[in-house]
Backbone bond lengths (Angstrom), bond angles and torsions (degrees), N, CA, C in turn:
res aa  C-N    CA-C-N  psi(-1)  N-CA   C-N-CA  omega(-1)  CA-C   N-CA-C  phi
1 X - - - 1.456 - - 1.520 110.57 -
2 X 1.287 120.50 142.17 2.008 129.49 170.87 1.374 91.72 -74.36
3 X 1.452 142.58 -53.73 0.939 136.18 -134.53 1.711 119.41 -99.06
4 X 1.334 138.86 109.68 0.954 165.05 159.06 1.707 110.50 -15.24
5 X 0.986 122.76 73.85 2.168 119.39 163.15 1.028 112.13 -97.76
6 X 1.299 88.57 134.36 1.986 123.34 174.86 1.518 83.34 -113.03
7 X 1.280 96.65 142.49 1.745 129.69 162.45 1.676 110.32 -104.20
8 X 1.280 98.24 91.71 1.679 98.22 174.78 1.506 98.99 -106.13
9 X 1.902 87.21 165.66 0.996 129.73 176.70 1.490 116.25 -142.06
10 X 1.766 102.45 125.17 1.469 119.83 -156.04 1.870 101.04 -102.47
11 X 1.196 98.19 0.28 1.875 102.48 -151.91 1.815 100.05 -100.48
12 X 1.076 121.40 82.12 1.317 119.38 -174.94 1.969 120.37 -54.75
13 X 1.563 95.95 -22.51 1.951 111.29 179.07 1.668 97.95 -98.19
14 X 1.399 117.48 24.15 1.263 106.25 175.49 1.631 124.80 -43.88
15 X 1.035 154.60 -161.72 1.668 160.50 125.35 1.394 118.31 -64.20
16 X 0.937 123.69 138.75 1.664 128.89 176.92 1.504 105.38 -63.62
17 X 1.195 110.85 -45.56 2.062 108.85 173.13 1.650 108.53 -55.19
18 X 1.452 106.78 -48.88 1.731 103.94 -175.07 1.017 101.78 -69.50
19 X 1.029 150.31 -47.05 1.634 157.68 155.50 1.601 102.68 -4.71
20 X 1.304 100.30 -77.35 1.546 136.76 -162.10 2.109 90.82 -51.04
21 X 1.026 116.15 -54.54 1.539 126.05 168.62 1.316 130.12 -62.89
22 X 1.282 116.36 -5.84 1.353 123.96 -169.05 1.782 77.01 -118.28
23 X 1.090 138.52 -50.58 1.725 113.98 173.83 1.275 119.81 -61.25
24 X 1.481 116.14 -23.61 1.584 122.75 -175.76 1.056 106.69 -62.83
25 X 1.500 105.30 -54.85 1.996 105.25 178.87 1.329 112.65 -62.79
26 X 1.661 132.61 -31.38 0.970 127.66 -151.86 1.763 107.14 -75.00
27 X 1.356 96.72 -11.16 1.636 120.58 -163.42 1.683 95.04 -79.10
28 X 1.119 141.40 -56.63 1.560 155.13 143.03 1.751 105.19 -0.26
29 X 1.267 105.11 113.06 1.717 118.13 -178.73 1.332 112.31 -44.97
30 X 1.206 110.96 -48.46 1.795 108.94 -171.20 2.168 100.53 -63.21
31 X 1.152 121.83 -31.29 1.403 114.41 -159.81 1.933 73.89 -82.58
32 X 1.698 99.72 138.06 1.534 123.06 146.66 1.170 118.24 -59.49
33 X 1.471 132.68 -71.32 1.146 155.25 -171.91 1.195 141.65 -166.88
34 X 1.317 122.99 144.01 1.684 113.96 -167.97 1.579 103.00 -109.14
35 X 1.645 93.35 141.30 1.334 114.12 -170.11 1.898 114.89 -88.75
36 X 0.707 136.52 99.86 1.750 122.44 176.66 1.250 114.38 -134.81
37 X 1.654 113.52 153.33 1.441 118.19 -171.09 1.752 106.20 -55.76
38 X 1.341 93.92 147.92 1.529 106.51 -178.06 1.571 104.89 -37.40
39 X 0.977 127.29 -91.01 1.346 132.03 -172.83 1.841 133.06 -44.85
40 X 1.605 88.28 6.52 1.810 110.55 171.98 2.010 86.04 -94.13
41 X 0.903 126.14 -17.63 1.379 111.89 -146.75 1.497 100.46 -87.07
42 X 1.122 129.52 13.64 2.250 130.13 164.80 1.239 87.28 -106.97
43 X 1.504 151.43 -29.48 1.606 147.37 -103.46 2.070 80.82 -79.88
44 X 1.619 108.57 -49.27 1.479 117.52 -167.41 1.595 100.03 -114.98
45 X 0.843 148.65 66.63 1.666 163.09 148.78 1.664 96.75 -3.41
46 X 1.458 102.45 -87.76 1.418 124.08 -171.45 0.946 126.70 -36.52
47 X 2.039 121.37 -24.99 1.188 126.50 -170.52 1.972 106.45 -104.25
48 X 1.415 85.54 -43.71 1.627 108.23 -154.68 1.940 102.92 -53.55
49 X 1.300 116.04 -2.38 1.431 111.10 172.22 1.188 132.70 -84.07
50 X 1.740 108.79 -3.57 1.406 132.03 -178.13 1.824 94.91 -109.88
51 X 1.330 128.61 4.85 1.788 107.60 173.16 1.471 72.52 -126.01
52 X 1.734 86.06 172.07 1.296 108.28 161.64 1.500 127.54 -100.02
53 X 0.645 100.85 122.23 1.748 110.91 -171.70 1.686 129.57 -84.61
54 X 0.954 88.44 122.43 1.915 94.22 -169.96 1.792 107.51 -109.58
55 X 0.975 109.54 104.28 1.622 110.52 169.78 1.672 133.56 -88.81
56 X 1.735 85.74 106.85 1.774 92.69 178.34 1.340 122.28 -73.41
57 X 1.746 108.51 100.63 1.756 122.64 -167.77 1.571 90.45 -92.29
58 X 1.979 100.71 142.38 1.880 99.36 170.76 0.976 111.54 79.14
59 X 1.684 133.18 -15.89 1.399 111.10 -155.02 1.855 122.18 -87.35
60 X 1.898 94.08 137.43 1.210 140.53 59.19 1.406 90.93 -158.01
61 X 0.889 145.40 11.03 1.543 148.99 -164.22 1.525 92.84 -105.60
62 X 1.250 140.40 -70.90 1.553 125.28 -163.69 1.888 108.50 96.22
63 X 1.251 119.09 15.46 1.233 153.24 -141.31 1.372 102.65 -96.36
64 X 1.404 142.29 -22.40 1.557 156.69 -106.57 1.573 91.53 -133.23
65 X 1.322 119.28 131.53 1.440 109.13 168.44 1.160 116.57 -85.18
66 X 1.051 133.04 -163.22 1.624 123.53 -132.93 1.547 93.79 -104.39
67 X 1.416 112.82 -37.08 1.399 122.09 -172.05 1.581 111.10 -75.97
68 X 1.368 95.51 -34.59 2.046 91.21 172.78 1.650 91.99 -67.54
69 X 1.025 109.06 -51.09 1.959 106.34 -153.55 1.545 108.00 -42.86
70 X 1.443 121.15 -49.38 1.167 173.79 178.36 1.836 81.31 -25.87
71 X 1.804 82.29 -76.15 1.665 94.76 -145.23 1.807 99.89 -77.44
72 X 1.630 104.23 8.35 1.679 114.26 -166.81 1.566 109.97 -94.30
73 X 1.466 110.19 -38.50 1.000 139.62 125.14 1.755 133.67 -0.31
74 X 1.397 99.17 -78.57 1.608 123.61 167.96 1.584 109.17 -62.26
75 X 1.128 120.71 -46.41 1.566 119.89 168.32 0.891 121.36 -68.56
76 X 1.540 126.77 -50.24 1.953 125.31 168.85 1.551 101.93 -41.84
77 X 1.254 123.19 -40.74 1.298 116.63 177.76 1.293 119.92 -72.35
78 X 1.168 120.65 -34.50 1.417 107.72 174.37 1.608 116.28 -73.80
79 X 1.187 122.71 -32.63 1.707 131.00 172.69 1.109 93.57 -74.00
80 X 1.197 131.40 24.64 2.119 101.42 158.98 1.113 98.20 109.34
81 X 1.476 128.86 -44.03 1.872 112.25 -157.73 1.539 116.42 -50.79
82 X 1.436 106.31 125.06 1.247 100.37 163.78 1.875 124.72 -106.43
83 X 0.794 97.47 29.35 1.411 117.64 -179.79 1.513 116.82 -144.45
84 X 1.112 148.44 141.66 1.488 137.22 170.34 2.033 96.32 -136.32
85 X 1.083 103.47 146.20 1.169 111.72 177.22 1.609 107.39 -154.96
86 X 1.678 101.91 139.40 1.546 118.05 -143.75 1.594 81.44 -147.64
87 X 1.707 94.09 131.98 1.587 98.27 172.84 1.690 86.10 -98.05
88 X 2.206 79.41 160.84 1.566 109.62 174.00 1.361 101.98 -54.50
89 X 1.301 132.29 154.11 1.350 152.26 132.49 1.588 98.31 -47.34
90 X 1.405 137.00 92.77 1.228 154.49 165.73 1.848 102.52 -27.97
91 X 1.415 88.92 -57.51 1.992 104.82 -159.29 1.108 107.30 -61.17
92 X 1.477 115.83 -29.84 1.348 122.85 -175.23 1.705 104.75 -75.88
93 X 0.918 101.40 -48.38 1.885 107.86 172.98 1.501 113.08 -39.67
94 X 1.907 106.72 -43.14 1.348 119.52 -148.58 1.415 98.40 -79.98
95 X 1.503 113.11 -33.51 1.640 134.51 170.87 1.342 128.09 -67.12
96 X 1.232 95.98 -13.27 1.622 104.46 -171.50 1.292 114.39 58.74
97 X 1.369 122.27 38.65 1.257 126.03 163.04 1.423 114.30 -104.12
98 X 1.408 106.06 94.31 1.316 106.54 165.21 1.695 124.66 -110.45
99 X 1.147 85.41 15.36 1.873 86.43 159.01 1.140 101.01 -88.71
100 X 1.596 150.76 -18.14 1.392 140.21 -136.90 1.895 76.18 -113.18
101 X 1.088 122.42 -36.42 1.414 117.99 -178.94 1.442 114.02 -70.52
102 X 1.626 100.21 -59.77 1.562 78.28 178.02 1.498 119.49 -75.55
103 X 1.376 142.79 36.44 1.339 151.39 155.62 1.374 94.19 -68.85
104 X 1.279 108.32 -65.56 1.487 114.30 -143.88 1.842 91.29 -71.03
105 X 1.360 109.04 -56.89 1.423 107.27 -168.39 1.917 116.67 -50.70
106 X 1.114 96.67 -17.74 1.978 114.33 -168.23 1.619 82.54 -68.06
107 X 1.724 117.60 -64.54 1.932 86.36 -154.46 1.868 99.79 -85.58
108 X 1.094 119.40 3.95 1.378 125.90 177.16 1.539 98.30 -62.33
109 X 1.752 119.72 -59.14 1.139 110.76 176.43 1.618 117.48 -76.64
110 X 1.105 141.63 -36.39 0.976 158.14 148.59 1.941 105.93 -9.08
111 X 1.103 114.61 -75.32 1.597 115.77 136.51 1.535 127.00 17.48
112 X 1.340 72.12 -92.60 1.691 114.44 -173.29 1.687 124.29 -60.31
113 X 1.059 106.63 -54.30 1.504 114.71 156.94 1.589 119.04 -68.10
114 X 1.199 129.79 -22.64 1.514 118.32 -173.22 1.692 76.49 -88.68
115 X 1.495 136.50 -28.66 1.725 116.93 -179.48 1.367 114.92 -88.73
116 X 1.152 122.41 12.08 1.425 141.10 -152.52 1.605 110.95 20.86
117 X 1.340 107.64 83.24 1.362 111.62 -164.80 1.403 94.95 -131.68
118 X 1.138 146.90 176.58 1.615 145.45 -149.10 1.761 97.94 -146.86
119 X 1.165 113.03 105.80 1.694 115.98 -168.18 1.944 96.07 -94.89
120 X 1.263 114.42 119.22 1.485 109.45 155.78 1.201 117.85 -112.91
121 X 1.860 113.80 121.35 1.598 100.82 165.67 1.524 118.79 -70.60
122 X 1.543 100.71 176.19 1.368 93.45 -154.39 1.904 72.57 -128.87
123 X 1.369 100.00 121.04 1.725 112.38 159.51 1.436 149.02 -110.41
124 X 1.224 118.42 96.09 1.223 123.69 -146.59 1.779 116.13 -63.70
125 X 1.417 113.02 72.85 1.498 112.93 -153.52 1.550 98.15 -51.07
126 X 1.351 147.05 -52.85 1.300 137.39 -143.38 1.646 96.80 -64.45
127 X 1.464 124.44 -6.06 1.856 94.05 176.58 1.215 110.85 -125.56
128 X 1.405 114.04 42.68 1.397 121.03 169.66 1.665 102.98 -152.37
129 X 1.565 95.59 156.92 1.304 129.11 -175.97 1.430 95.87 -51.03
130 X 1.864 119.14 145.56 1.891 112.24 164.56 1.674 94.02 -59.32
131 X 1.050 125.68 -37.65 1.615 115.27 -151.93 1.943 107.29 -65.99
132 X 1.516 89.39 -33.86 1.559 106.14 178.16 1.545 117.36 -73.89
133 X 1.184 110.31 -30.40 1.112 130.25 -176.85 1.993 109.31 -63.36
134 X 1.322 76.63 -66.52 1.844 87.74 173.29 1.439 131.28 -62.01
135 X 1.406 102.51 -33.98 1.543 117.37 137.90 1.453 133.60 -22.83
136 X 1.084 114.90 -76.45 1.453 127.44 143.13 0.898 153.78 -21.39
137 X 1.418 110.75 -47.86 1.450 135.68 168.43 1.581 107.89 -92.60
138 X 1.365 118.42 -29.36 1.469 121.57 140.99 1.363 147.32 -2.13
139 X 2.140 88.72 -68.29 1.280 131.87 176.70 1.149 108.56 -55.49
140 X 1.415 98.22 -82.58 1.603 121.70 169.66 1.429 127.70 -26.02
141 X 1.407 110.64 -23.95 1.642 113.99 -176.40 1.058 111.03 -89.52
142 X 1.581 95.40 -35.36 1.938 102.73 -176.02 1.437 106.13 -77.42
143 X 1.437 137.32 -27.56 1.643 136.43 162.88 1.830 94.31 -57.22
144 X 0.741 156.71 0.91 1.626 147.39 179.11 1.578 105.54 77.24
145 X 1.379 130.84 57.53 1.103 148.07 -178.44 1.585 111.27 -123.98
146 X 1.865 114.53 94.93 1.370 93.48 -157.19 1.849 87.29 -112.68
147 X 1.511 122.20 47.41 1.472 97.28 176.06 1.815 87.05 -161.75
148 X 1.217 152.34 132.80 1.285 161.95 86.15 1.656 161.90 -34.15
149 X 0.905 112.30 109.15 1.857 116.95 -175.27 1.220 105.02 -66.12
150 X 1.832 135.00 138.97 0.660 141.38 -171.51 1.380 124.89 -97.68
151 X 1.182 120.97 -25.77 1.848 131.05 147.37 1.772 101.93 -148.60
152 X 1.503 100.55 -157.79 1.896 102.41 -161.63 1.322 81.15 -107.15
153 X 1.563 124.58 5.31 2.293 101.01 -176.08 1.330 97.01 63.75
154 X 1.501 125.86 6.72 1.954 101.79 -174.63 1.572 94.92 -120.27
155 X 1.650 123.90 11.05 1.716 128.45 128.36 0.926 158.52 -45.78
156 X 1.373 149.50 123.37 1.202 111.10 157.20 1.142 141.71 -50.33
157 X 1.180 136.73 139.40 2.150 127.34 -161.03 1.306 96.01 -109.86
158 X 1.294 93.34 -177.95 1.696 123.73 165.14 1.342 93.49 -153.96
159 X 1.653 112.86 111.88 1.506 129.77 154.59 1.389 128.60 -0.79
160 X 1.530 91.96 -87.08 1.514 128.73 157.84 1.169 134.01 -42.63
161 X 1.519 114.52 -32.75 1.504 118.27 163.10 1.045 155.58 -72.87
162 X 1.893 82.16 -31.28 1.442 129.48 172.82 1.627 105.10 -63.33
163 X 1.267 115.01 -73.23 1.241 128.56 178.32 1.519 112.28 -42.26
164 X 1.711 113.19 -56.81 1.420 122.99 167.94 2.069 101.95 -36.05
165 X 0.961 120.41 -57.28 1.174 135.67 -153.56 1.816 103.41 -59.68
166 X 1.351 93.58 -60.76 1.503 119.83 -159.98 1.952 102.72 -63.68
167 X 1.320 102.34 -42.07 1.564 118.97 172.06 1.248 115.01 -52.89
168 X 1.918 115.07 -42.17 1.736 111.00 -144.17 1.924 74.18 -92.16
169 X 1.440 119.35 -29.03 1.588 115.65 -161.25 2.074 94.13 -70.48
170 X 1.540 119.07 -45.94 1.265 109.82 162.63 1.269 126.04 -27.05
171 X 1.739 100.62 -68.39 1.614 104.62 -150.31 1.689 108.59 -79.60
172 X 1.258 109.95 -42.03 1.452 125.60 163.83 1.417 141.97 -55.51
173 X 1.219 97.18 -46.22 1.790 120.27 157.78 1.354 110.56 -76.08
174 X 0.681 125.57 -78.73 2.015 152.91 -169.13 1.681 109.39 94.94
175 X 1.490 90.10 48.21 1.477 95.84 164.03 1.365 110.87 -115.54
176 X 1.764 105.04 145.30 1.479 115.11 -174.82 1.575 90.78 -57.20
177 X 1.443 121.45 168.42 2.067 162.75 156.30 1.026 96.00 -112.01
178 X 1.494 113.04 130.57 1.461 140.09 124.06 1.533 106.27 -86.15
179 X 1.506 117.41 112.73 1.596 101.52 167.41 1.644 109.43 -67.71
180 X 1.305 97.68 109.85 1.685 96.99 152.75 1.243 146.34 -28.98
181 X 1.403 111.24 -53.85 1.186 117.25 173.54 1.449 128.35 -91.71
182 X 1.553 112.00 136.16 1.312 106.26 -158.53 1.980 115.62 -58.29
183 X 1.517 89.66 159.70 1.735 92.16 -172.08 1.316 82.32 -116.42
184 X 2.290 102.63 123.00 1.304 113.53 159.19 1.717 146.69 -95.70
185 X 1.516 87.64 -4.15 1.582 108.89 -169.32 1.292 90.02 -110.75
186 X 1.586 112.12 -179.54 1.574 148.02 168.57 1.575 102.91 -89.43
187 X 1.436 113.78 -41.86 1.329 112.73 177.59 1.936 116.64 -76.10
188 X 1.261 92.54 -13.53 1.341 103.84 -175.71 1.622 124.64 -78.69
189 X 1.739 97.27 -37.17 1.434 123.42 142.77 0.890 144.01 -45.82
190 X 1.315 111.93 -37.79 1.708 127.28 158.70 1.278 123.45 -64.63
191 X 0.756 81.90 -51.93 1.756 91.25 174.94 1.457 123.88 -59.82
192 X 1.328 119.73 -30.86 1.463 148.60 173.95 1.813 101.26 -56.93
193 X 1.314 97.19 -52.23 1.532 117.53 178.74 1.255 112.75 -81.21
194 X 1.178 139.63 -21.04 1.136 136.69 178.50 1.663 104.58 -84.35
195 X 1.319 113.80 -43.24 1.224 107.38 159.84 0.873 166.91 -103.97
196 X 1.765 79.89 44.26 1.651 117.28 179.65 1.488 124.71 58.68
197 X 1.645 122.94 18.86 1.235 130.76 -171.33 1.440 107.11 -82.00
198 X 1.513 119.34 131.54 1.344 137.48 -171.10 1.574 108.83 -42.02
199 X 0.820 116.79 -74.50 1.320 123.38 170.03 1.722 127.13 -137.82
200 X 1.326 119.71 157.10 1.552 129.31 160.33 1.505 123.92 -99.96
201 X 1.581 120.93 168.49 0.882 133.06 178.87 1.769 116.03 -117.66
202 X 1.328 122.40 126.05 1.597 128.21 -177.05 1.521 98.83 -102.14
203 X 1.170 109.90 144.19 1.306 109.20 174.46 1.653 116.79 -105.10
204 X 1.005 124.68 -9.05 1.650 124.11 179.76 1.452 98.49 -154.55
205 X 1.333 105.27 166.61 1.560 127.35 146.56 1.666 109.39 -31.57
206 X 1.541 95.64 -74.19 1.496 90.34 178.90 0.921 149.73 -50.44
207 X 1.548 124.46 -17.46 1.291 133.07 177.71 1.589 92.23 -95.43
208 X 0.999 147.02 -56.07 1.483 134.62 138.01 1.189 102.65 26.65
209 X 1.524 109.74 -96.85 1.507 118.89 173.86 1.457 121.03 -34.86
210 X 1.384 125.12 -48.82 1.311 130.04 -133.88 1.604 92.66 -71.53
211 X 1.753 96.11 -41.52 1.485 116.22 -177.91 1.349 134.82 -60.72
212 X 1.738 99.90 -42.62 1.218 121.59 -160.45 1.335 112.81 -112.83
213 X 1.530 115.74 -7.55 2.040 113.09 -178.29 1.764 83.79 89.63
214 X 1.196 124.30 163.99 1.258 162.72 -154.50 1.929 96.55 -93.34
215 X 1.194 114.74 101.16 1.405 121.39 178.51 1.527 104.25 -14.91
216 X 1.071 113.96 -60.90 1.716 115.46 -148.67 1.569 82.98 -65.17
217 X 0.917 155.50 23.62 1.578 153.95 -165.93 1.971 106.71 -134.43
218 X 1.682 95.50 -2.70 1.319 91.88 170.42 1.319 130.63 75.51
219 X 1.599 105.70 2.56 1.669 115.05 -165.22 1.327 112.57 37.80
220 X 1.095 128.08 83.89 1.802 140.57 147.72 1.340 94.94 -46.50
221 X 1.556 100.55 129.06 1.099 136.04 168.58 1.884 103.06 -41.61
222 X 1.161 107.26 143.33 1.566 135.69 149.98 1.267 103.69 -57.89
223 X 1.360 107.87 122.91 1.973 116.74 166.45 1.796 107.96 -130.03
Protein backbone atom coordinates (compact mmCIF):
# COMPACT_ATOMS: atom_id res chain seq x y z
CA UNK A 1 0.00 0.00 0.00
CA UNK A 2 1.30 4.13 -0.68
CA UNK A 3 -0.98 5.03 1.81
CA UNK A 4 -0.16 5.64 5.47
CA UNK A 5 -2.94 4.11 8.57
CA UNK A 6 -3.06 5.18 11.98
CA UNK A 7 -5.49 3.22 14.17
CA UNK A 8 -7.02 5.80 16.44
CA UNK A 9 -8.71 5.95 19.32
CA UNK A 10 -11.07 8.89 20.26
CA UNK A 11 -12.50 7.26 23.66
CA UNK A 12 -10.40 8.54 26.54
CA UNK A 13 -12.77 5.97 29.40
CA UNK A 14 -11.86 3.24 27.09
CA UNK A 15 -11.25 -0.49 29.00
CA UNK A 16 -7.81 -1.66 29.64
CA UNK A 17 -8.64 -5.03 27.42
CA UNK A 18 -9.82 -2.66 24.39
CA UNK A 19 -6.84 -0.74 25.00
CA UNK A 20 -4.71 -3.84 25.11
CA UNK A 21 -6.22 -4.58 21.23
CA UNK A 22 -5.84 -1.44 19.77
CA UNK A 23 -1.77 -1.96 20.52
CA UNK A 24 -2.08 -5.55 19.28
CA UNK A 25 -3.26 -4.37 15.94
CA UNK A 26 -1.15 -1.47 16.02
CA UNK A 27 1.82 -4.05 16.12
CA UNK A 28 0.59 -5.48 12.39
CA UNK A 29 2.91 -4.05 9.35
CA UNK A 30 0.26 -2.43 7.32
CA UNK A 31 -0.86 0.01 10.55
CA UNK A 32 1.87 3.19 10.59
CA UNK A 33 0.92 4.23 13.87
CA UNK A 34 -1.56 4.48 16.56
CA UNK A 35 -3.01 7.63 17.52
CA UNK A 36 -4.43 8.08 21.35
CA UNK A 37 -5.29 10.84 23.69
CA UNK A 38 -2.24 12.06 25.47
CA UNK A 39 -2.89 10.60 28.71
CA UNK A 40 -3.68 6.84 27.15
CA UNK A 41 -0.02 7.08 26.12
CA UNK A 42 1.89 5.13 29.74
CA UNK A 43 -1.69 3.11 29.84
CA UNK A 44 0.79 -0.06 28.08
CA UNK A 45 4.59 0.97 28.81
CA UNK A 46 6.00 -2.46 27.91
CA UNK A 47 4.60 -2.61 24.50
CA UNK A 48 4.24 1.02 23.23
CA UNK A 49 8.20 1.23 22.33
CA UNK A 50 7.78 -1.04 19.37
CA UNK A 51 4.59 1.32 17.63
CA UNK A 52 4.72 4.59 16.88
CA UNK A 53 2.79 6.75 18.78
CA UNK A 54 0.83 9.79 17.88
CA UNK A 55 -0.63 11.99 20.68
CA UNK A 56 -4.13 13.55 20.45
CA UNK A 57 -3.37 17.11 22.43
CA UNK A 58 -6.86 19.49 22.99
CA UNK A 59 -8.88 17.13 21.44
CA UNK A 60 -11.42 18.14 19.47
CA UNK A 61 -12.15 21.67 20.39
CA UNK A 62 -8.49 23.26 20.28
CA UNK A 63 -9.93 25.02 23.45
CA UNK A 64 -6.63 24.61 25.83
CA UNK A 65 -4.65 27.63 26.78
CA UNK A 66 -1.48 27.90 25.54
CA UNK A 67 0.32 26.96 28.75
CA UNK A 68 -1.69 23.63 29.32
CA UNK A 69 -1.22 22.83 25.47
CA UNK A 70 2.37 23.64 25.90
CA UNK A 71 2.90 21.54 28.93
CA UNK A 72 0.47 18.61 27.00
CA UNK A 73 2.74 18.68 24.51
CA UNK A 74 5.94 18.23 26.85
CA UNK A 75 4.40 15.00 28.21
CA UNK A 76 3.35 13.35 24.79
CA UNK A 77 6.96 13.73 24.45
CA UNK A 78 8.10 12.23 27.21
CA UNK A 79 5.60 8.97 26.77
CA UNK A 80 6.91 8.17 23.39
CA UNK A 81 4.75 10.36 21.07
CA UNK A 82 6.28 10.81 18.06
CA UNK A 83 3.82 12.75 16.42
CA UNK A 84 1.51 15.30 18.32
CA UNK A 85 -1.45 16.63 16.65
CA UNK A 86 -3.46 19.74 17.91
CA UNK A 87 -6.68 20.98 16.42
CA UNK A 88 -7.03 24.66 15.00
CA UNK A 89 -8.65 27.00 17.41
CA UNK A 90 -11.86 27.17 15.01
CA UNK A 91 -12.75 30.97 16.48
CA UNK A 92 -9.67 32.13 15.51
CA UNK A 93 -10.29 30.95 11.83
CA UNK A 94 -13.91 32.36 12.26
CA UNK A 95 -12.14 35.88 13.16
CA UNK A 96 -9.73 35.88 10.76
CA UNK A 97 -7.17 35.91 13.13
CA UNK A 98 -4.51 34.19 11.91
CA UNK A 99 -1.72 35.83 13.51
CA UNK A 100 -3.28 34.73 16.91
CA UNK A 101 -2.92 31.10 15.34
CA UNK A 102 0.17 31.18 14.08
CA UNK A 103 1.41 32.53 17.68
CA UNK A 104 0.15 29.76 19.26
CA UNK A 105 1.21 27.13 16.58
CA UNK A 106 5.11 28.84 16.42
CA UNK A 107 6.10 27.62 20.14
CA UNK A 108 3.87 24.41 19.66
CA UNK A 109 6.27 23.68 16.83
CA UNK A 110 9.09 25.24 18.29
CA UNK A 111 8.69 22.31 20.92
CA UNK A 112 8.59 19.88 18.57
CA UNK A 113 11.55 20.29 16.50
CA UNK A 114 14.11 20.94 19.36
CA UNK A 115 12.34 17.00 20.32
CA UNK A 116 12.36 16.15 16.83
CA UNK A 117 8.86 15.21 16.96
CA UNK A 118 6.49 15.97 13.84
CA UNK A 119 3.50 18.46 15.01
CA UNK A 120 0.18 18.15 12.76
CA UNK A 121 -2.56 20.68 13.10
CA UNK A 122 -5.63 19.28 13.02
CA UNK A 123 -8.40 21.39 10.76
CA UNK A 124 -11.75 21.00 11.09
CA UNK A 125 -12.69 21.53 7.25
CA UNK A 126 -16.62 21.15 7.58
CA UNK A 127 -16.89 24.86 9.25
CA UNK A 128 -15.07 26.78 6.99
CA UNK A 129 -15.13 28.07 3.53
CA UNK A 130 -12.55 25.75 0.79
CA UNK A 131 -11.10 29.27 0.16
CA UNK A 132 -10.56 29.66 4.04
CA UNK A 133 -9.61 26.47 4.40
CA UNK A 134 -6.65 26.65 1.94
CA UNK A 135 -5.77 29.72 3.50
CA UNK A 136 -4.86 28.03 6.41
CA UNK A 137 -3.20 25.35 5.34
CA UNK A 138 -1.35 28.05 3.38
CA UNK A 139 -0.35 29.51 6.70
CA UNK A 140 0.71 26.50 8.09
CA UNK A 141 3.15 25.61 5.27
CA UNK A 142 4.78 28.84 5.32
CA UNK A 143 5.40 28.38 9.48
CA UNK A 144 7.44 25.01 8.29
CA UNK A 145 4.49 22.69 8.80
CA UNK A 146 4.72 20.17 5.98
CA UNK A 147 1.83 17.54 7.01
CA UNK A 148 -2.07 18.15 8.30
CA UNK A 149 -5.35 16.44 9.75
CA UNK A 150 -8.27 17.14 8.05
CA UNK A 151 -11.03 17.38 10.89
CA UNK A 152 -11.05 15.63 14.70
CA UNK A 153 -13.59 12.45 13.24
CA UNK A 154 -15.66 13.93 16.34
CA UNK A 155 -18.17 15.47 13.19
CA UNK A 156 -20.38 14.63 11.27
CA UNK A 157 -18.50 13.97 7.65
CA UNK A 158 -19.13 13.69 4.17
CA UNK A 159 -16.76 11.02 2.56
CA UNK A 160 -16.55 12.79 -0.54
CA UNK A 161 -15.85 16.07 0.76
CA UNK A 162 -13.42 15.07 2.97
CA UNK A 163 -11.39 13.45 0.38
CA UNK A 164 -12.49 16.38 -2.14
CA UNK A 165 -10.94 18.62 0.54
CA UNK A 166 -7.78 16.81 1.57
CA UNK A 167 -6.69 16.47 -2.38
CA UNK A 168 -7.45 20.27 -3.50
CA UNK A 169 -5.24 21.25 0.11
CA UNK A 170 -2.41 18.59 -1.50
CA UNK A 171 -2.40 19.59 -4.97
CA UNK A 172 -2.86 23.36 -4.43
CA UNK A 173 -1.07 23.92 -1.24
CA UNK A 174 1.56 21.14 -1.44
CA UNK A 175 0.77 20.19 1.86
CA UNK A 176 0.73 16.53 2.96
CA UNK A 177 -3.52 15.12 4.23
CA UNK A 178 -4.17 12.92 6.80
CA UNK A 179 -7.87 12.17 6.03
CA UNK A 180 -9.49 12.82 9.24
CA UNK A 181 -12.20 11.02 9.06
CA UNK A 182 -12.18 7.53 9.73
CA UNK A 183 -12.00 5.10 6.53
CA UNK A 184 -14.61 2.16 6.88
CA UNK A 185 -14.66 0.16 3.71
CA UNK A 186 -11.97 -1.48 1.32
CA UNK A 187 -13.60 0.58 -1.30
CA UNK A 188 -13.16 3.51 0.80
CA UNK A 189 -9.42 2.76 0.89
CA UNK A 190 -9.10 2.71 -2.53
CA UNK A 191 -10.17 5.51 -3.22
CA UNK A 192 -7.96 7.22 -0.55
CA UNK A 193 -5.15 5.70 -2.75
CA UNK A 194 -6.31 6.51 -5.80
CA UNK A 195 -6.22 9.89 -4.74
CA UNK A 196 -3.07 9.80 -3.71
CA UNK A 197 -3.93 11.15 -0.13
CA UNK A 198 -1.01 10.96 2.39
CA UNK A 199 -2.53 9.11 4.76
CA UNK A 200 -5.99 7.74 6.56
CA UNK A 201 -7.39 7.25 9.76
CA UNK A 202 -9.09 3.60 11.18
CA UNK A 203 -11.02 3.85 13.96
CA UNK A 204 -11.02 0.31 15.74
CA UNK A 205 -9.78 -3.13 15.44
CA UNK A 206 -12.91 -3.82 13.82
CA UNK A 207 -13.00 -1.94 10.98
CA UNK A 208 -9.42 -3.23 10.72
CA UNK A 209 -11.05 -6.39 10.12
CA UNK A 210 -13.95 -5.28 8.15
CA UNK A 211 -11.24 -4.02 5.64
CA UNK A 212 -8.52 -6.20 5.94
CA UNK A 213 -9.93 -10.13 6.63
CA UNK A 214 -9.39 -11.21 10.27
CA UNK A 215 -5.61 -10.53 11.46
CA UNK A 216 -4.63 -14.13 11.74
CA UNK A 217 -5.13 -13.97 7.79
CA UNK A 218 -2.22 -11.55 7.66
CA UNK A 219 -4.13 -8.71 5.94
CA UNK A 220 -4.05 -9.70 2.15
CA UNK A 221 -3.15 -7.12 0.26
CA UNK A 222 -5.77 -4.60 -1.39
CA UNK A 223 -6.22 -5.32 -5.25
Amino acid sequence: MTIDIELINLDKSIAFDDLKLYFFYASNSLVNRLCLPSGLLNSLPDVKSSIELVSLIDFPDGLQCQSARLADILYSIRSGAKYVDVPVNNTLIKDCNLSKMKEQFSSCLEICKINKVKLRPVLEYRLHEVETVLKVAECLLNMGINEIISSTGKMADDFSDNVLICKEIQDKIGLGVTFGGSCFTKQQLITLENAKIKGTRIISPKVMDNIFGPIDNKYPKIK
